[in-house]
Structures are given as C-alpha cells and as structure tokens.
C-alpha positions in Angstrom: -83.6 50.0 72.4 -80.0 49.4 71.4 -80.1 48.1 67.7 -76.9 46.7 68.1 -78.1 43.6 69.5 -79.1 42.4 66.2 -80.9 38.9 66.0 -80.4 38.0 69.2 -82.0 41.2 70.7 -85.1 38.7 71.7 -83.5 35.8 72.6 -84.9 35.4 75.6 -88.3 36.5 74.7 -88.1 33.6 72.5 -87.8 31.4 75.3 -90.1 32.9 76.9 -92.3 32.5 73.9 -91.6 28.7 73.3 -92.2 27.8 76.8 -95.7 30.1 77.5 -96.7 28.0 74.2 -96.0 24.6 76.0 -97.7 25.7 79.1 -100.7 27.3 77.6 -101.4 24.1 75.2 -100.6 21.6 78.0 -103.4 23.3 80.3 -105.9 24.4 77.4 -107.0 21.7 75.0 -107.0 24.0 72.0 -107.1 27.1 71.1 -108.1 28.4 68.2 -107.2 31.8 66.3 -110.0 33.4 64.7 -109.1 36.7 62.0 -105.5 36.3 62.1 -105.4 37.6 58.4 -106.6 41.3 60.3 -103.0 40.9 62.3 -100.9 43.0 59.6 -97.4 41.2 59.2 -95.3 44.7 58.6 -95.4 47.9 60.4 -95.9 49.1 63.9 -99.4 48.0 65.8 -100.6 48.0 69.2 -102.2 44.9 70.6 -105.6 46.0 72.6 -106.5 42.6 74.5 -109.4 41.6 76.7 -107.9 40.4 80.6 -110.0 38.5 82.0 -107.6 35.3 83.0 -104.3 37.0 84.7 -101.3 35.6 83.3 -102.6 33.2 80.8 -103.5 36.2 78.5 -100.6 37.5 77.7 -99.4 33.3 76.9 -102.1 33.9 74.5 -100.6 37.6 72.9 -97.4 35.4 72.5 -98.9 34.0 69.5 -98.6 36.3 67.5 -95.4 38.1 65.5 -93.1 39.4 68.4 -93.9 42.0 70.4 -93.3 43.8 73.9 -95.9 44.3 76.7 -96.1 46.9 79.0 -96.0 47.0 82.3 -92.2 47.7 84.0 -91.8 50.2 86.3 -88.6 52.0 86.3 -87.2 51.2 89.4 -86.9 47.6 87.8 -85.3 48.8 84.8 -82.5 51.2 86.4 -79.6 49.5 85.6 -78.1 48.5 82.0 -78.4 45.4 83.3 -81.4 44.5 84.4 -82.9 47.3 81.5 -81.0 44.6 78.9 -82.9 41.8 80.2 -85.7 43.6 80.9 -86.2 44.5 77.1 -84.6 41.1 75.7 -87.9 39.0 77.5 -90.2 41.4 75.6 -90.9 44.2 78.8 -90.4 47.9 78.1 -90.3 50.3 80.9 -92.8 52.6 81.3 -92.9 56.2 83.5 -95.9 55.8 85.1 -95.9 59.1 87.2 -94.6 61.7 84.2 -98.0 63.9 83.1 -95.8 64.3 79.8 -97.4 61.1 77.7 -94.0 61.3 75.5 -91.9 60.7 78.4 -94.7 58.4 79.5 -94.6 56.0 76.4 -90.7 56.8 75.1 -90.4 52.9 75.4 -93.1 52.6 73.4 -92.7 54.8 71.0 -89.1 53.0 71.0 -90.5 49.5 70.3 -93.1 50.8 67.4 -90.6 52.9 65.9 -88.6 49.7 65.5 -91.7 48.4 63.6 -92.6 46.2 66.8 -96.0 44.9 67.9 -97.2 46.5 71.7 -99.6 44.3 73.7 -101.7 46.3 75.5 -104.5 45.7 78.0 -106.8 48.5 78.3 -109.4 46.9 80.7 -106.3 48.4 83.6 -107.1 45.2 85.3 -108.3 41.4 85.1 -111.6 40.6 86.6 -114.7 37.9 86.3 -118.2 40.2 85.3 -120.7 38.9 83.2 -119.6 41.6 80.6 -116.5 44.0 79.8 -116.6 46.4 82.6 -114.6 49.3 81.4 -112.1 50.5 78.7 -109.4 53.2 79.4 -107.9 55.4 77.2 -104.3 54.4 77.6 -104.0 52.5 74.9 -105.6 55.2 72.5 -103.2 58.1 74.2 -100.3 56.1 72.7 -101.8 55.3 69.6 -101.9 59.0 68.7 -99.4 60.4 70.3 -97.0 57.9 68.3 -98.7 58.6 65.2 -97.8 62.5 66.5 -94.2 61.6 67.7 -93.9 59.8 64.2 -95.0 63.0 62.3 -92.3 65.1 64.4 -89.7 63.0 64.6 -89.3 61.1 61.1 -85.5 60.5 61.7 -86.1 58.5 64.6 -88.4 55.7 62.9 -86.7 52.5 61.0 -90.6 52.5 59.4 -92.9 54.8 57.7 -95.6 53.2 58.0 -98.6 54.1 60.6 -99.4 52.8 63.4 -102.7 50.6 63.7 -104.8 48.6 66.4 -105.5 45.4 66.3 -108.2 44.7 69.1 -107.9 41.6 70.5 -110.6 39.0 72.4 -109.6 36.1 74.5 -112.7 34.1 75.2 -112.5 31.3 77.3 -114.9 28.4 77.2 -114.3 27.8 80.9 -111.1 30.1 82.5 -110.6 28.0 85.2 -111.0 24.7 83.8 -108.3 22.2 83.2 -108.4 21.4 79.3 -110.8 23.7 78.1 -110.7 25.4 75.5 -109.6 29.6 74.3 -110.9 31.7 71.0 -108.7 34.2 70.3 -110.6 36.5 67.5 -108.3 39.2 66.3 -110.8 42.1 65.1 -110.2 44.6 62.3 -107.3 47.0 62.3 -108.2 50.3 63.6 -106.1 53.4 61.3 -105.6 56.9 62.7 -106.5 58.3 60.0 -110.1 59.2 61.3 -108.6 60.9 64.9 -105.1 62.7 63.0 -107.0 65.2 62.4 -108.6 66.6 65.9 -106.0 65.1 68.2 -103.1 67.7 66.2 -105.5 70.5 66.5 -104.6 73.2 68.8 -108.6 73.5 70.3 -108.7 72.6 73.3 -110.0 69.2 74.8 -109.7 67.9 71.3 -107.2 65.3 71.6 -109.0 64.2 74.6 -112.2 64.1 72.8 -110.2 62.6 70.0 -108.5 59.7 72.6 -112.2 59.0 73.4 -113.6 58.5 70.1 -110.6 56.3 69.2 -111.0 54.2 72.6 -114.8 53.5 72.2 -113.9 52.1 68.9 -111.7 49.5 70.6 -114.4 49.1 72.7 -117.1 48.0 70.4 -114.6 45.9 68.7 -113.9 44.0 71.7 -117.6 43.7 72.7 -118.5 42.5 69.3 -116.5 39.5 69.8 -116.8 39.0 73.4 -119.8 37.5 75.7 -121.7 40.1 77.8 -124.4 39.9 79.3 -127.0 42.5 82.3 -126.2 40.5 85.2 -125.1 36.8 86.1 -128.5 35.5 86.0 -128.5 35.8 82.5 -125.1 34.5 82.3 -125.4 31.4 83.9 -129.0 30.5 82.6 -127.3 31.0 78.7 -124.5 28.8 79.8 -127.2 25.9 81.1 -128.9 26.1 78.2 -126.0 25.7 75.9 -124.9 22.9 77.9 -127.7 21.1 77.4 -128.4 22.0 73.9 -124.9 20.9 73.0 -124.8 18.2 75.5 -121.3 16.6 74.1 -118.4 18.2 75.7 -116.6 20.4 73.1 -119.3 19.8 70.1 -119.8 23.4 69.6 -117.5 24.6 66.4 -115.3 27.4 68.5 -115.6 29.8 65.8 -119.3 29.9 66.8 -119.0 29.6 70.2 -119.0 33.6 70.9 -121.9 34.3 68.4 -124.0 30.8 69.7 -123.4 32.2 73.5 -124.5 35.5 72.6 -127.6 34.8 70.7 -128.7 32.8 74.1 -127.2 35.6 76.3 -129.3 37.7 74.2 -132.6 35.4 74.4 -132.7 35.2 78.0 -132.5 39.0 78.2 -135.6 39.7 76.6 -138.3 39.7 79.6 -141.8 38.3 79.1 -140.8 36.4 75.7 -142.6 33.3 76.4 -145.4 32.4 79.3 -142.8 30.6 81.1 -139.9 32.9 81.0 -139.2 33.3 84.6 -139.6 29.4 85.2 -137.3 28.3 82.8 -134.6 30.6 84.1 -134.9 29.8 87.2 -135.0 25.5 86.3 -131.9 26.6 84.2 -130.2 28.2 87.4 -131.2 26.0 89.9 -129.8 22.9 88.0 -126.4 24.9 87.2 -126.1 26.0 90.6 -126.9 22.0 91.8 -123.9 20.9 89.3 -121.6 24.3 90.6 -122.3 22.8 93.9 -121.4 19.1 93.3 -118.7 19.9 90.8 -120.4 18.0 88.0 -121.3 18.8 84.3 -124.2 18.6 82.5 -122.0 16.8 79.8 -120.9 13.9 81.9 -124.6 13.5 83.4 -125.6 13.3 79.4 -124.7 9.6 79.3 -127.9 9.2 81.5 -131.0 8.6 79.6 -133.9 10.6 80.1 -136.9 9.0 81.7 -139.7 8.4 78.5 -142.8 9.8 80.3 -142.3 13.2 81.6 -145.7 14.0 81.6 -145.5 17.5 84.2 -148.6 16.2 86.6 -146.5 13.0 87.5 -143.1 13.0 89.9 -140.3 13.1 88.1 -138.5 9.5 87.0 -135.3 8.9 87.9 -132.9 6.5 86.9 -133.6 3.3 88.4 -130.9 1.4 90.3 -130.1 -1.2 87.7 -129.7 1.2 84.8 -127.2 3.0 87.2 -125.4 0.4 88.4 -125.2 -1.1 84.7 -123.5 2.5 83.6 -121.3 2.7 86.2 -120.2 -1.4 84.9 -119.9 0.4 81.8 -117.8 3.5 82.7 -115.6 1.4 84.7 -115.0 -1.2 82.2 -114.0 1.8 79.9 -111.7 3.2 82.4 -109.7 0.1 82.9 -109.4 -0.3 79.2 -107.5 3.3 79.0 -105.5 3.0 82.6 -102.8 0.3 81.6 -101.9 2.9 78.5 -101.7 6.1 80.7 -100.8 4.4 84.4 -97.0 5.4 83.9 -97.5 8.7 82.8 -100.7 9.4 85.6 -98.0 8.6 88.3 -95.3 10.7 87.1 -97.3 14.2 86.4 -99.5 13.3 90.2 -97.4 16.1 91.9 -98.2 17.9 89.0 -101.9 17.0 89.2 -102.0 17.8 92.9 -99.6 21.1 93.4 -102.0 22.7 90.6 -105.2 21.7 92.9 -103.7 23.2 95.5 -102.4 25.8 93.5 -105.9 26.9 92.6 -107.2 26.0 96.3 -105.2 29.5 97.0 -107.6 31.4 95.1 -110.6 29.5 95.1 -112.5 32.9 95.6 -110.9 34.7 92.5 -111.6 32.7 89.1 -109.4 34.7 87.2 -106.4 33.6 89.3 -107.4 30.2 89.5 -106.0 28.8 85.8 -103.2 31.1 86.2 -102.2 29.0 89.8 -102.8 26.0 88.3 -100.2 26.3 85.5 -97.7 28.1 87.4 -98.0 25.5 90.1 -97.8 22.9 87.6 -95.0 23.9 86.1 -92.5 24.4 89.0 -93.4 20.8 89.4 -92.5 19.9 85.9 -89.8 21.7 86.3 -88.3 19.5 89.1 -89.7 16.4 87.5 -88.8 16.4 83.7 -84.8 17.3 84.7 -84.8 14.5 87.0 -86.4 12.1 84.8 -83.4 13.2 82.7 -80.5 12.6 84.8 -81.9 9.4 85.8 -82.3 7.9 82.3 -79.0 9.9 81.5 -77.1 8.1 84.5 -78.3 4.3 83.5 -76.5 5.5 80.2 -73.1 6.2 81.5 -73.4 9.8 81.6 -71.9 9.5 77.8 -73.2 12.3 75.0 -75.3 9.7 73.4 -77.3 8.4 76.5 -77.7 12.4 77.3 -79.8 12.5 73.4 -81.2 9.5 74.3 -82.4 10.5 78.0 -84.1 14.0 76.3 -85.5 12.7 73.3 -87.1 10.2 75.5 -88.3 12.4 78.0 -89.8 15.0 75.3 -91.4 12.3 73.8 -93.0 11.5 77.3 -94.2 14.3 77.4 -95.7 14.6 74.2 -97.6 11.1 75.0 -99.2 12.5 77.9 -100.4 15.7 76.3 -101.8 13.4 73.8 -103.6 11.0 75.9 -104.4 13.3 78.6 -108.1 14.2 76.6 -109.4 10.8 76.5 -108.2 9.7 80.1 -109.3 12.8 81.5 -112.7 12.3 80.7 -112.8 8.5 81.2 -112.0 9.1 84.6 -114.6 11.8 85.1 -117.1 9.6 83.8 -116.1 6.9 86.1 -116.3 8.9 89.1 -119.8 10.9 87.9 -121.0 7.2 87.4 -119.9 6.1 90.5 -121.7 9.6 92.6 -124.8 8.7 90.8 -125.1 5.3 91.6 -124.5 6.0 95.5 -126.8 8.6 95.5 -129.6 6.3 93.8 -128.8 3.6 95.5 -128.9 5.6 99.0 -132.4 5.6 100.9 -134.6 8.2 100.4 -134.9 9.1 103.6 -131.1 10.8 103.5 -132.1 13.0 100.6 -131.4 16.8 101.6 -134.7 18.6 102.8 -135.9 21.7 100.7 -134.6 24.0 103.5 -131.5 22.5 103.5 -131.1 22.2 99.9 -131.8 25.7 99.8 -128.2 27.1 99.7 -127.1 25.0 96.9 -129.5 26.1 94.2 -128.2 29.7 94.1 -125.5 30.1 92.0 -122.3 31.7 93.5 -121.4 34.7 92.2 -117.7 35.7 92.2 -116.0 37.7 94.1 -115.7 42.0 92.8 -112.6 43.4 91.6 -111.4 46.7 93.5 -110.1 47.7 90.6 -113.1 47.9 88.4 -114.8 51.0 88.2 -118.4 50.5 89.3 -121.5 53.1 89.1 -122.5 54.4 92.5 -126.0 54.5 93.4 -125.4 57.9 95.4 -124.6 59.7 92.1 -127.4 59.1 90.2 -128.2 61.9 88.8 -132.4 62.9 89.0 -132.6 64.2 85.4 -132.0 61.3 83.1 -131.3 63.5 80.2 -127.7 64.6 81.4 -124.9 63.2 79.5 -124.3 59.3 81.3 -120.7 58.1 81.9 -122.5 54.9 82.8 -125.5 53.1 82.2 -126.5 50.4 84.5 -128.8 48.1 83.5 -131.9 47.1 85.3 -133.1 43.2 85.6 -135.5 41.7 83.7 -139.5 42.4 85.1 -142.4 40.1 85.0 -144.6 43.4 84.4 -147.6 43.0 82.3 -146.6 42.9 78.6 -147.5 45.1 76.0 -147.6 44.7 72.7 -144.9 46.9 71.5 -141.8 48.6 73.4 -142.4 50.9 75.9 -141.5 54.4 75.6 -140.2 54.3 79.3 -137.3 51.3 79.4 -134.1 53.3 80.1 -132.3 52.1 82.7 -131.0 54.5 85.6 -127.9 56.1 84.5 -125.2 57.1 87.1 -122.9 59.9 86.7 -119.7 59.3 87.9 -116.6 61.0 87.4 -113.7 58.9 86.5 -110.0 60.2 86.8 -108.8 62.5 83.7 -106.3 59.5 83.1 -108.4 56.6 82.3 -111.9 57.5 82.1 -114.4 54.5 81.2 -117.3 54.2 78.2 -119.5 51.9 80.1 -122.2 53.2 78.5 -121.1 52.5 75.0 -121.0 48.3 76.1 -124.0 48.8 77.4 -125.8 50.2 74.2 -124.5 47.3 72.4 -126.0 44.7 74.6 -129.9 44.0 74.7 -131.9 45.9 77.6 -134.1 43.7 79.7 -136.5 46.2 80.4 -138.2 46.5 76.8 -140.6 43.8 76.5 -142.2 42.1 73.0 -145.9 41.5 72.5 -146.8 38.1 74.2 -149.4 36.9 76.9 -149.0 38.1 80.8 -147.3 35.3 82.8 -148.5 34.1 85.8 -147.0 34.6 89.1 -144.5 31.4 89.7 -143.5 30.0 92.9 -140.1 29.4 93.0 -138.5 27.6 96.1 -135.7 29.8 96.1 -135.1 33.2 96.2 -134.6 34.8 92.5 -132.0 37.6 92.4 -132.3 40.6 91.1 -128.9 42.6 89.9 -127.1 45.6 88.7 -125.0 44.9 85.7 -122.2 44.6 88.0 -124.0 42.9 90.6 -122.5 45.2 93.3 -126.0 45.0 95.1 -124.7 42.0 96.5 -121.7 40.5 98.1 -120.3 37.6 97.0 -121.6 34.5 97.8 -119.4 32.8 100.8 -117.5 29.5 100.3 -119.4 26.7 100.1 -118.4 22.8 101.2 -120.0 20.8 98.5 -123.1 18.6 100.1 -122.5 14.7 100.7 -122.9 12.8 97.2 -125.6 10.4 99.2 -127.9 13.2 99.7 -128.4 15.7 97.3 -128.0 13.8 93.8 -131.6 12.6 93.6 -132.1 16.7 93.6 -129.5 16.9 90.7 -131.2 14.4 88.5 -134.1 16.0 89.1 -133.7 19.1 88.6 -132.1 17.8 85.1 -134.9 16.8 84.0 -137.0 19.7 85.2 -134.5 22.1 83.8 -134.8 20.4 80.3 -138.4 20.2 80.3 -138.8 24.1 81.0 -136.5 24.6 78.0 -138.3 22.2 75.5 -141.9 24.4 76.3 -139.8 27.4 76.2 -138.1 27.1 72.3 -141.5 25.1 71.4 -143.6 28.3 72.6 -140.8 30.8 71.2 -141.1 28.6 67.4 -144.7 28.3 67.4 -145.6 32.3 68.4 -143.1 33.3 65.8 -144.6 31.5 62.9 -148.4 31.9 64.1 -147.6 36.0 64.4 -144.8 36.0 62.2 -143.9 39.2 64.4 -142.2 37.9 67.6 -138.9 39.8 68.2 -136.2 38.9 70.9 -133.3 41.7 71.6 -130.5 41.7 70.0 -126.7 43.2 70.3 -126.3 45.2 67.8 -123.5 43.6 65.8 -125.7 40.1 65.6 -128.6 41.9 65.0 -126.7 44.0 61.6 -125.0 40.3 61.3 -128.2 37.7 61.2 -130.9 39.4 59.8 -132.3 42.3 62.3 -132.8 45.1 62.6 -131.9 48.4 64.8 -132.9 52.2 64.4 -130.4 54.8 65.4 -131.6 58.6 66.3 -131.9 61.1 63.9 -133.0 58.4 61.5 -136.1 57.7 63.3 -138.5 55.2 61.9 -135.7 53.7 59.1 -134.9 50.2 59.3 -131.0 49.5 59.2 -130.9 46.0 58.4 -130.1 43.4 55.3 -132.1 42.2 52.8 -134.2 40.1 55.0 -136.0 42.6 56.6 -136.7 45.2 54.4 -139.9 44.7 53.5 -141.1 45.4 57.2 -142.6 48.8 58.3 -141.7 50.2 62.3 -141.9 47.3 64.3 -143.4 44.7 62.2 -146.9 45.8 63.1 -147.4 49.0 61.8 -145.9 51.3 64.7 -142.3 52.3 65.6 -141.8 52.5 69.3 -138.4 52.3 69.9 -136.4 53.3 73.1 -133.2 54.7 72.2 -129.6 55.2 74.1 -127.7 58.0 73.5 -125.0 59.8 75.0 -122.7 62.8 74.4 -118.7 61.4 73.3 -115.8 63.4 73.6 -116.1 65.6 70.9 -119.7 66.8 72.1 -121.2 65.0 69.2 -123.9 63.1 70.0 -123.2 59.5 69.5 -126.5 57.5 69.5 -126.8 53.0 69.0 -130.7 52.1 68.4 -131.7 48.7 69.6 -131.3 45.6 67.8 -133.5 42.9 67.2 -133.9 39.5 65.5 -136.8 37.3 65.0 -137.6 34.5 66.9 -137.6 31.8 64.7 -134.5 33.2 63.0 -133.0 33.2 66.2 -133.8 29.6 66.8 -133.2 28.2 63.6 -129.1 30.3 63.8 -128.8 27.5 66.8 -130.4 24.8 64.9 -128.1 25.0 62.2 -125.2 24.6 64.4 -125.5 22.0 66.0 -128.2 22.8 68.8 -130.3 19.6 70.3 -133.3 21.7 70.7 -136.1 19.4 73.1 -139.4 18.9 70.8 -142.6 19.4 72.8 -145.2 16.7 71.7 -148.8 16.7 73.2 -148.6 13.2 73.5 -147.3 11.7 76.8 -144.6 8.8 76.2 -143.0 9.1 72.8 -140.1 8.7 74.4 -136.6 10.4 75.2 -133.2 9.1 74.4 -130.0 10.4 76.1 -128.3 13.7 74.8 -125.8 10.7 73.8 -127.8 9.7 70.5 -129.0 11.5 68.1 -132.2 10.7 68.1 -134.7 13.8 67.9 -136.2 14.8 71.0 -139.5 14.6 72.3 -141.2 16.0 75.8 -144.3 14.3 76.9 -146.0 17.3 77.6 -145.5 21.3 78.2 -143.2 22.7 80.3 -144.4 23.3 83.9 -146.3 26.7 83.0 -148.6 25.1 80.3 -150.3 22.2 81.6 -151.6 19.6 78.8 -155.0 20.4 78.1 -154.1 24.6 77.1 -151.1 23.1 75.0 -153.5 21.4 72.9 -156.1 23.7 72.8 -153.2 26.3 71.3 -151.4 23.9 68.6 
C-alpha cells in the first residue's frame, strides 16, 4: 500500500461503505451492535466473523472503523491499475498458492502494519447448519505470523502496537427474511501474548500447536455468542417455542435474543426432561413445519384467539366462521386506513418488490443466498428507478441547477418515507392476507380438508440443502476405540430410553477421526463440548411410547444422514388451514404441560437439572466440572452450597480431547436448574401457557396480556393424574 494516497486512499471504500449501509438497513429492520466498546479504536486488529448469510456479512463488518477483507486473487490484482482500485474499495490481494505464509499474507501484514482493521472469515465458507460447523486456522496463522513479521521487521510498521482479535458474531433473527432483524456481538479482544511464546520457538509443530490453541479460542468466542444446536430438530422446535412464547413479532429485546434462543436450544436438548418430551417436540415441529409449508407465522396467526375449553378428551375448537370473518373486516379495515399513505411509494418500489422475489426464487434451495439475491436484485432495480425518478422531476424543472437540488432532495426524501413506513405497511398487509387465508380455509367445507396421508408431507420440516464445502465427519472413519484423540465429535439424537436418576457413565457420542488438510484443519469437537449432549438424561419418570402420525427424524449434528428435503408446492389455502389451526393449538397445549411439569418437578425435588452450554451455565447460575478437578463444582454463588449432583453423587460424563500442543484440553458439562431456567425466560418477556386443572378458565389471544390458562394437561397427562400430582 502506497501511503501517498493520503485521505483519499479509501475513497471508494467509502462508497462502498455508505451504500452497503443503505442496502443492509433498507432490507433489515434493525440491527443492533452488541460489545462495540471490545472493538479497540487504535492499533492493528483482525476481524474473525461468523458467515452464515453470503454477501450481507461483510455489509455488516462495514460497520465498524475501516478495514480491508480478504479475498483477491492475484490474477485480479496484476495491474497498478486494477491493484489501485482493488485496495482503494477495501480488497487486498492475497497468494493463495505460496506455502511461505509471509508471502501468503504480505497484503496483510501491509494493511495491519498501517494500523488497519482485517475482516476475516474463518468458517472458509457460508452455509445454513443448526450450529458453527468448523473453524480454520487461517485467521490465527496471520495473527502470529504478523505479530512475528512485526517483531522482525520494526521499520516497516507506522504502529507499535500488537495485533488483537476481535471475534465477531452475526446472528440473524431470520436470514432470509425481508425486514428482520441482525445482532452483531463483538466479543472480547483476543492478545498474542498467551501464543508469542510457543509459536517463536524453534520445537517443532509448535507454532502449529500454537495456531490451534489461538484458533479454538476464536472458536469458543464465536460459539458463546452464536445459536447451536445437535441437529435441526432441536433447532426448529426452540424456534416454535420462542415464537409462541413471544407471540408479538420483534418483542424479544435483541440483546437477549442469542442467550433466550440458547437457553430453549439448550432445554429441548435434554432427553427425558419431562413425561411428554417427545410429544411436545414433535406438536412444536409439526405446527412449524405446517406454517414453513403455508408461508405463515405464528405471529400473524396470534391475532386469533384461542378457543376457552381445551380440555385434551374433546376435538379441538376452531375459530368459528363469524369470528373469522369479523377479523378479516378488521384487518382489512386496517389496511385501507394505511394504503392511501403508502400507495405511491408501493407502486414505485413493485419492480423492486418483485425482481427481489424472483431474485430469491433463484436460490430457493440455498437460504444463505437467498437475502443476499434479494438485495442485490433490489438494488439494480433501485438503481434504474431512483435516477429516473430524478431526471424526470429534474426535467419538469427546466433542467436548471436548482430544479436538479430540488429533484434529489426530493427523491432522497422518498426514499426515506418508504424506509419509514415500510414496517407498519408491511405487516398490515400480511395480516390482511393471513386473515383473508384463514377465513377461506374455515369457511371451506370440511370435506376438502387434506387427509392425514396427504397431509403427511407438510408436517416435516425441510431441512436445507448441505454445503460441499463444509467439512463433515464420515461414518467410515470412526475410529473403534473411543479413547483416541477426536477431530470431531458428532452428536447423537436425543433417546426415549428409560431414565435414570443421575447421568450415565456411558453418554459420549461416537467420535470420527478424520483428517483434515494441514492448511485449515477444523476444532469441531471444541463446539461441540460447549453445547449440551442429548444423550445424558436427568432423573424423571419413563415416558410412554407416543404415537406420532409422522415419522420423527433422527440426525447427526450435521444431518448428513439425510438429503435434503425436495421442493415443495405449498398446499391449497382451502385445504390444509383447518390443520394449521389445529395444530396451533395442539402445539401450545403440549408446551403449557411441558413448562408446567418442568416448574412443578423443580420445586417439588428442588433437584431437576436441564443441560446447559457451558458459557450460560458459568453465566446464569450452573454449574460444570472439568477433569482433573473431579467432583468440584465451578459455578457462582448460587450454587455453592450443593454437593455432586445435587443428590449426593457425582456422575458426570466428560469430553476431552488432546489440542495442539498435546495438552489435554478437557470442558465438563454444564447445567442449570429448571426453574432457574424457566424463570431467565419469564423475566424477559416469555408468555409461558399456565396449566390449570380446571377445564374453561379461559384463553385470550397471545395479543393481550392477559395470563394464560390451559384447560387441562398436555396430551401425555390426562386430567385425572394431573390432579392426583398437584
């Protein structure tokens, strides 16, 4: 990088910069920056960011102070030319093919020399998993390697100071999803000062053991403020239930929204918590598949009331026609009272509307790709739109300087309107047309509702299509002696196995040794000892067997078991909403016996444990037990006054494996209490269904806040054993 180019050296990253902003806030509805205070404002850092959402996360990285990203191959970068551009939009060129790392990161070490931020993404690639898949080291290699070019080369740097990451999590409430919302957490700056040490040493492997050390601690910074979950069972039955416990669309404070989704990620992990465990996931992913299928949300369905007698022996009410047809009265009335304010502005951005439908349509098999059409789609719309929209109001003003400040002050402040009363609109008109699908579908005869067989297909959830990219165990490599060092621990699914009452000794899941490249190995196993494991179960009664209509999945924690589920058209509204009411209320019932049975064991044992990752367990008041310390509780103040388990006994399984260094590098596993658990989504802002004994006190609509009350049990606890247990 030539310094001569002074100020204006990133004048077109600026841009660059001003315009990602406009895109990224006109397609997201907010996003809010969590630890920006762990960014440090002087010196050289390197950005590690989650990739999950293609080209809308580095919009996000731009942010931040400036910075370059990484990723130009030098063929693009040849001339001075093209290499001024290049570097001018924030791109530095890197040999990808040298084995000599500081010819491999010389732009780099270029940029953070200069005192520069580098955004990196160490995932290699961006994919849709129900957890982080894999970490490389690339992102630690130039870490130390600068801090080693630094120490060598101390002429070269405009800086002294170090070199830190700054790990970086993009969480999106729903990727694909016009107007949702992003978190982007900033964790704690990572120093070199713990890795100097045995990367300069002349022993050898130990700056590759000291790469490793440094790129599991990204990694556990990145799953600490990520979601991840065993499989996408557990995914999509935490996501139901947080739908329906925070019914209003964007209630849920987003600097919760990680921990919230965790604690329910983690709750529906634990196997055998509750009598009705396997019901209530699969009522949770049978209504969440119903609404995948009809592209509805449980939010807009919310305005519907619940029937007041949902007594489990007696069919399920639904809605009657009046009430529907009054809501729909409503909803319309609604709509017409926002369309004369936003007509002009809803026929102008239509293209716009419509090339970012189609735009997604492309793709509609990859959801990480899907936002990223929809923006780029949209914009080379607004693109021809906006300027014409210009020269047209410029024209009727003579073409004079004047009428050309007149023509784009007016057309920013159009589209500043729209942005503003895009929110509002947006959801009127999905209301309106939810309203309107509900009422022909109660209004239809019954006689068109789907049959069971044919309903069949639409109460699995799809699951999305695998990345080729992303490093995967393989079930051929698993190795017979589970004691070897794992590269990669896959997780098993939840059992229905009898229940003991503490953990079993025998709940490791089957490890796989695979061999990645010497470039960019993975630390799957690390993610994997920080999330909960399915497999250990907590002292409760056995459940009994459940007949479930559809077939219940079992996966991997990639889910590589099974293909992806095929496109599917979406079912005629006139035939398959009965089902989706229905299995609303079914899904809500199951979940009001579920917290009411998780409450009530907890405060009649005092004992009952759910799993935990590790950082929320440290965080709200659990516990964990690492090896070598067998039998000590790490925890806060909370919970040390308990012995092993709570009972007298430690039984523990524990996850170890071997880092780079050949130390052994072991996580325990974390737990929380029940009732702690529960009450940590009480306090913000959770709905949680009441379970009374008696039938008809009544249910109002998630709308109100009314307290919630279920006429009876869930459907694995019929009336009479309810009683007999309160």
């Amino acid at each position: 990088m030539s310094s001569a180019a002074g100020n204006d050296y990133f004048l077109l990253h600026r841009l660059i910069r001003h315009l990602s902003g406009l895109a990224a806030s006109s397609f997201f509805s907010e996003i809010r920056v969590v630890g920006g205070d762990n960014v440090p404002q002087t010196g050289p850092i390197i950005i590690t960011a989650t990739h999950h959402n293609m080209m809308l996360d580095p919009l996000q990285r731009f942010r931040i102070r400036g910075y370059c990203i990484i990723g130009v191959k030098p063929p693009c970068s040849q001339t001075p030319s093209m290499r001024q551009v290049l570097l001018s939009s924030g791109n530095i060129p890197v040999e990808r093919k040298s084995k000599d790392r500081q010819v491999l990161f010389r732009g780099t070490f270029e940029a953070l020399s200069k005192g520069y931020a580098v955004a990196l993404f160490p995932e290699g690639t961006s994919y849709t998993e129900p957890r982080i898949m894999q970490i490389k080291d690339g992102a630690a290699w130039a870490a130390l390697e600068y801090t080693k070019y630094a120490k060598e080369n101390p002429g070269k740097c405009n800086t002294t100071q170090e070199v830190k990451i700054v790990p970086v999590a993009i969480v999106y409430t729903n990727k694909s999803k016009y107007r949702s919302s992003v978190i982007v957490e900033f964790g704690q700056p990572i120093s070199m000062d713990p890795y100097k040490e045995q990367f300069f040493s002349d022993v050898e492997g130990a700056p590759r053991a000291a790469a490793k050390q440094l790129s599991q601690a990204i990694e556990t910074e990145l799953v600490t403020h990520t979601v991840n979950g065993p499989d996408w069972d557990t995914i999509y039955a935490a996501r139901m239930a947080r739908d329906i416990l925070w019914a209003r669309e964007g209630s849920i404070n987003l600097d919760e929204f990680v921990a919230i989704s965790q604690t329910l990620v983690d709750i529906f992990s634990t196997s055998g918590l509750t009598p009705n465990f396997n019901t209530v996931r699969h009522r949770l992913l049978e209504y969440y598949s119903l609404l995948q299928s009809t592209n509805l949300t449980n939010s807009i369905l919310s305005t519907l009331p619940l029937p007041r007698d949902l007594d489990p022996n007696k069919p399920v009410a639904l809605p009657s026609r009046l009430l529907t047809l009054l809501i729909f009265i409503r909803d319309t009335c609604s709509s017409l009272m926002h369309l004369p304010f936003f007509l002009f502005p809803l026929i102008i951005h239509l293209p716009v509307y419509i090339m970012g439908r189609f735009g997604a349509h492309l793709v509609q098999d990859e959801e990480e790709t899907q936002a990223q059409n929809k923006v780029a789609f949209g914009l080379v719309s607004l693109f021809l739109i906006y300027p014409a929209a210009f020269f047209f109001l410029w024209a009727l003003l003579w073409y004079t300087p004047t009428g050309a400040m007149i023509a784009a002050g007016t057309v920013w402040m159009f589209a500043v309107y729209h942005n503003r009363m895009i929110n509002a609109n947006y959801e009127a008109a999905r209301r309106f047309i939810a309203a309107w699908r509900v009422l022909i579908g109660v209004w239809a005869p019954k006689k068109w509702d789907l049959s069971l067989a044919a309903l069949s297909p639409y109460t699995t959830p799809s699951i999305p299509k695998e990345n080729p990219w992303v490093q995967r165990p393989s079930p051929e490599s698993e190795p017979e002696n589970k004691t070897s060092k794992p590269t990669q621990t896959r997780i098993l699914p939840p059992t229905t196995s009898t229940i003991s009452s503490a953990p079993s000794d025998n709940t490791t899941g089957t490890s796989a040794d695979v061999s990645p490249s010497s470039e960019s190995p993975n630390h799957t196993n690390n993610i994997i000892q920080l999330l909960p494991n399915p497999n250990l179960v907590l002292p409760s009664e056995q459940e009994p067997p459940v007949n479930l209509t559809t077939n219940t999945r079992s996966f991997s924690s990639s889910s590589s078991s099974l293909p992806s589920a095929p496109s599917r058209r979406r079912p005629p509204t006139r035939r398959i909403m009965r089902h989706v009411l229905r299995a609303r209320v079914e899904a809500v019932k199951a979940l009001a016996a579920f917290f009411d049975h998780l409450e009530r064991a907890g405060e009649r044992k005092g004992k009952l444990k759910i799993r935990a990752s590790a950082h929320l367990a440290e965080v709200y008041g659990g516990f964990e037990v690492r090896e070598g310390s067998l039998g000590s509780v790490v925890g806060n103040a909370n919970n040390r006054d308990l012995n092993a388990n709570g009972t007298g006994d430690m039984n523990v399984n524990m996850h170890g494996n071997l880092n780079g260094s050949g130390n052994e590098n072991t996580q325990g596993q974390g737990w929380r209490y029940a009732t702690e658990a529960v009450g940590f989504l009480r306090k913000r802002g959770a709905k949680i269904p009441s379970v009374s004994a008696g039938v008809g006190l009544g249910m109002n609509g998630l709308e109100e806040d009314d307290e919630w009350a279920l006429g009876a049990s869930g459907s694995d606890m019929d009336t009479d054993e309810l009683k007999a247990e309160r």
